[in-house]
N, C-alpha and C positions, 0 to 999 in steps of 0.2 A: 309784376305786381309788387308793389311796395307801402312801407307803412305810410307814406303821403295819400297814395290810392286809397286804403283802408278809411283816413280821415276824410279824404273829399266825400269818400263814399257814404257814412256815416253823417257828414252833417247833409247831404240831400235825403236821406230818410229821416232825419230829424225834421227841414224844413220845406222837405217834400216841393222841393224848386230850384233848378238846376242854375236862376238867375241869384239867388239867394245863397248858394252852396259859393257862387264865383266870386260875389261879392265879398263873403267871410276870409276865402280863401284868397284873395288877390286873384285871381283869374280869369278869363275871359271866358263868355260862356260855352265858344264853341271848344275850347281846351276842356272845362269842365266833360262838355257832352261826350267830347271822343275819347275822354277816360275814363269813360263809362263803358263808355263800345268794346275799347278792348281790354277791358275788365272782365265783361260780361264773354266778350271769344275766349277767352282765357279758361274761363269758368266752364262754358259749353252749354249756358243757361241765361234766360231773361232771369235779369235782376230786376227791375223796376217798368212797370205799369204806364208808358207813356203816350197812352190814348186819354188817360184821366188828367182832370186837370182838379185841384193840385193831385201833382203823381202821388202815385200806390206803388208800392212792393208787392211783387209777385210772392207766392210764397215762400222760392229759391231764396228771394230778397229776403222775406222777414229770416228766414233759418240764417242767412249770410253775416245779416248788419249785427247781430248777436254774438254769433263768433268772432266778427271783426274788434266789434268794443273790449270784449273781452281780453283779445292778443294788445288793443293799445293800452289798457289799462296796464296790463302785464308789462309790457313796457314802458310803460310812462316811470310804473315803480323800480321799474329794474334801473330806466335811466337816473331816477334822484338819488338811488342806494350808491351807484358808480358814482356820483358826481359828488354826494357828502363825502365819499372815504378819496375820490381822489383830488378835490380842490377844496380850498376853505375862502370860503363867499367874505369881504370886507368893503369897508365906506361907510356910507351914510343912506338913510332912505327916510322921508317926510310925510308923514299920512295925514291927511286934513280929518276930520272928525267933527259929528255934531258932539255937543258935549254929553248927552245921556249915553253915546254909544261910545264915546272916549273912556268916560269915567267905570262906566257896567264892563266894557271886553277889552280894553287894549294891555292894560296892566297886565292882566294874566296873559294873554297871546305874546306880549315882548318879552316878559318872562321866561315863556316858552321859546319863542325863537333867539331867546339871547344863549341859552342853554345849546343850543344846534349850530346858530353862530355866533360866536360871542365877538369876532372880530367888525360884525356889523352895526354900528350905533343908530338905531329908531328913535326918529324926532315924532312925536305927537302936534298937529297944530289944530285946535279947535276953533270953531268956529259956530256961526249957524249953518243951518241947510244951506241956504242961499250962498252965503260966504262958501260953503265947499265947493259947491257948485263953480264958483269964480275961480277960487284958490286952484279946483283940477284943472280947469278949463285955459286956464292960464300958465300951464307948466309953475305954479308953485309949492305941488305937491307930488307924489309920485302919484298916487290916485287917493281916493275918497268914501270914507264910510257914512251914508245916509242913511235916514228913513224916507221911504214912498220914495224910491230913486225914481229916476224918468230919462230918457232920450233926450237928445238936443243934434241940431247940426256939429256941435263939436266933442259931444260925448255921447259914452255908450255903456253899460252898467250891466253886471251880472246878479241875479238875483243870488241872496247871501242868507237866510233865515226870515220866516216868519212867528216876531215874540209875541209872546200873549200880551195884555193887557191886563192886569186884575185891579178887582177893587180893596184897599187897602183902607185901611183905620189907626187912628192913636188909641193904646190900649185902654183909654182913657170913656173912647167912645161907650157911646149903647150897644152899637154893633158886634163890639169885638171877641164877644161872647157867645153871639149866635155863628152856630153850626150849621145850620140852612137856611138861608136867607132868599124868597123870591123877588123877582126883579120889579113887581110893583111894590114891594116895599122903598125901594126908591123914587117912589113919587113923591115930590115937593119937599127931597131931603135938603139940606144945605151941604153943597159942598167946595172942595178947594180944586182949581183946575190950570189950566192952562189956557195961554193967551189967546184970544178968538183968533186972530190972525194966523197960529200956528196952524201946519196942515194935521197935526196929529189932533187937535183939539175940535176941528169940524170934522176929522173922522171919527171920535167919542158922541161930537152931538149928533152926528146922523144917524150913529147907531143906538141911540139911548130914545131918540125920535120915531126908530121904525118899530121901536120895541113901545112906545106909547107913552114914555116917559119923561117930563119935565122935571127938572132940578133948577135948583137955588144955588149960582157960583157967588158965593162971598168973594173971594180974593181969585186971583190971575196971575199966573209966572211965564216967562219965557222959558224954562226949562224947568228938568225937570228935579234937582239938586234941591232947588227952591220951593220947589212942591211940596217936596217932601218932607223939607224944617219945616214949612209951615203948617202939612198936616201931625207933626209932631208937637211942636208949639202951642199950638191952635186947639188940638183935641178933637182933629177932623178926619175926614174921609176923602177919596178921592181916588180914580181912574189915574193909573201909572204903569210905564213898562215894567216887566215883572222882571228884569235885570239892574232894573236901578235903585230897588229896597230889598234887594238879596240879602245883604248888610242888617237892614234893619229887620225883617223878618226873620231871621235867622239868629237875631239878640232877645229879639222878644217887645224892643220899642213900637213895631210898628204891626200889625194885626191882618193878618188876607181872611179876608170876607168870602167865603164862599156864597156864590150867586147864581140861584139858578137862574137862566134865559141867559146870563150876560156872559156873552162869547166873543171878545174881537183879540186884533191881532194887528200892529203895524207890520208892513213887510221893510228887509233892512235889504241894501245893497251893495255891493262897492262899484265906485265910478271910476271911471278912467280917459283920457282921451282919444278920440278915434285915430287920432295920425301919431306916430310913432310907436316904439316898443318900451313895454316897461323893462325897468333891469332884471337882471338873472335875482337881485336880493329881493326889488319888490315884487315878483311874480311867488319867490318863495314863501315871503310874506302873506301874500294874498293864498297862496296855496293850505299855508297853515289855520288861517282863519277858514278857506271855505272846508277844509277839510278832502278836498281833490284841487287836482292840478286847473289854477287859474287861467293860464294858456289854452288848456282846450276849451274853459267854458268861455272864454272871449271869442272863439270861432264859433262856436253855438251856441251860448248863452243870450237869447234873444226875450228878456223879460219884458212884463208889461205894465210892472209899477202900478200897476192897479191894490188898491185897498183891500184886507182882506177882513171878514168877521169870522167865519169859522176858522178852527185852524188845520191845515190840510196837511195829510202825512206828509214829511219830505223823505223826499229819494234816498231810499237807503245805499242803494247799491255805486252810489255817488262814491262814498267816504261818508266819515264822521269830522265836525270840526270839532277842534281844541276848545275851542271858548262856546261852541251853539250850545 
């Protein structure tokens, strides 16, 4: 038995499919199966369930794969503690970014990882969605910070936080003043939003639609920098991730509207591409922001980019990120 064992073993109870464990892992599935076999001789016990389909963990399994995560976590930490005090990580690394999630987390995260390695220099390149999309897809980044990440034949994405949404005002507004606000008071308000085109902006109207709600878009931005002077400027209101007027809620310029009923949430990701490895800086990189080691969730991190309105505990026993 070995900690490779431990991993193969963990992501088939993750994805409860042994053609799925082979694929993550580079392996063929009959390699996969018969390190299971004599896993489980080893043991002197059925680990997993393989009359069902998708398999089950016996309940040897479920006591098993819990111990197992537990000894790789232990390790995982144990191996980055050896590797800060005995190597110093240097070069260069390139991260594409939409610009709400460049401008809201990267600053504080380079910060943070310039402090740990200072001999590493982090290039920011923004873009839009799409543009990152390209930019990872194309080796001219090291991987990619989205919102609503998604699959492609050439990439593959781990999911990274799901941010709130809120509704936000110039202190200038009616609103800025109310304390409880219900979500049909937003019927037929005017407001400042984002470009129909954007996928963030048809996930506001879908959600504002199932809630029964029509709004008045005066003006339209492509991001969200621009939303946000012009609900400043303007004397307006508007739907925004709750990481890109941190700034101004926090001076007192711009006003969060508590709302009942209004619950949404983009989900963020980071992208990367399926064929090669990233460097020992960008996995560090990526490690610091997701707050666990990036490496393992690329073998199981199998997200679904789907859109989310509530917003759902995240995994505590993950880690915590720097910047979530």
């Amino acid at each position: 038995m070995n900690l490779r064992t431990l991993e193969l073993f963990c992501t088939i109870a993750d994805q409860r499919s042994f053609s799925k464990a082979a694929i993550a892992h580079e392996l063929t599935q009959s390699a996969v199966s018969q390190a299971m076999q004599l896993l489980e001789e080893s043991l002197g016990c059925k680990l997993i369930d393989r009359s069902k389909r998708p398999l089950v963990l016996t309940p040897a399994g479920k006591q098993f794969v819990s111990g197992a995560r537990g000894i790789l976590r232990s390790y995982q930490r144990l191996e980055q503690e050896v590797r800060s005090t005995s190597e110093q990580l240097s070069g260069r690394i390139t991260i594409g970014s939409i610009v709400s999630i460049g401008l809201s987390y990267m600053p504080e995260a380079t910060e943070a990882f310039s402090r740990l390695h200072p001999e590493v220099k982090v290039r920011p390149q923004f873009g839009s969605r799409d543009r990152v999309f390209e930019m990872t897809a194309a080796g001219e980044v090291d991987f990619g910070l989205v919102s609503f990440p998604k699959r492609s034949k050439d990439l593959q994405f781990v999911p990274w936080q799901q941010e709130p949404l809120r509704l936000v005002c110039s202190s200038q507004h009616p609103l800025a003043n109310a304390r409880d606000v219900s979500i049909s008071h937003l019927m037929g308000i005017q407001m400042i939003g984002f470009d129909p085109q954007l996928q963030l902006r048809q996930h506001i109207d879908e959600g504002l639609a199932e809630a029964g709600i029509r709004v008045e878009v005066l003006m339209e931005f492509d991001n969200a920098d621009s939303m946000v002077r012009a609900i400043q400027a303007n004397r307006g209101i508007g739907i925004v991730p709750e990481a890109a007027v941190r700034r101004e809620t926090a001076h007192g310029s711009l006003q969060v509207v508590a709302c009942r009923g209004l619950r949404m949430t983009r989900p963020l990701g980071i992208i990367f591409r399926r064929s090669g490895r990233l460097s020992r800086a960008s996995s560090e990189f990526g490690s610091l922001l997701l707050g666990r080691p990036l490496e393992a969730e690329k073998r199981t991190g199998f997200g679904t980019g789907r859109p989310a309105r509530e917003e759902p505990p995240l995994e505590s026993d993950h880690g915590t990120s720097v910047v979530a």
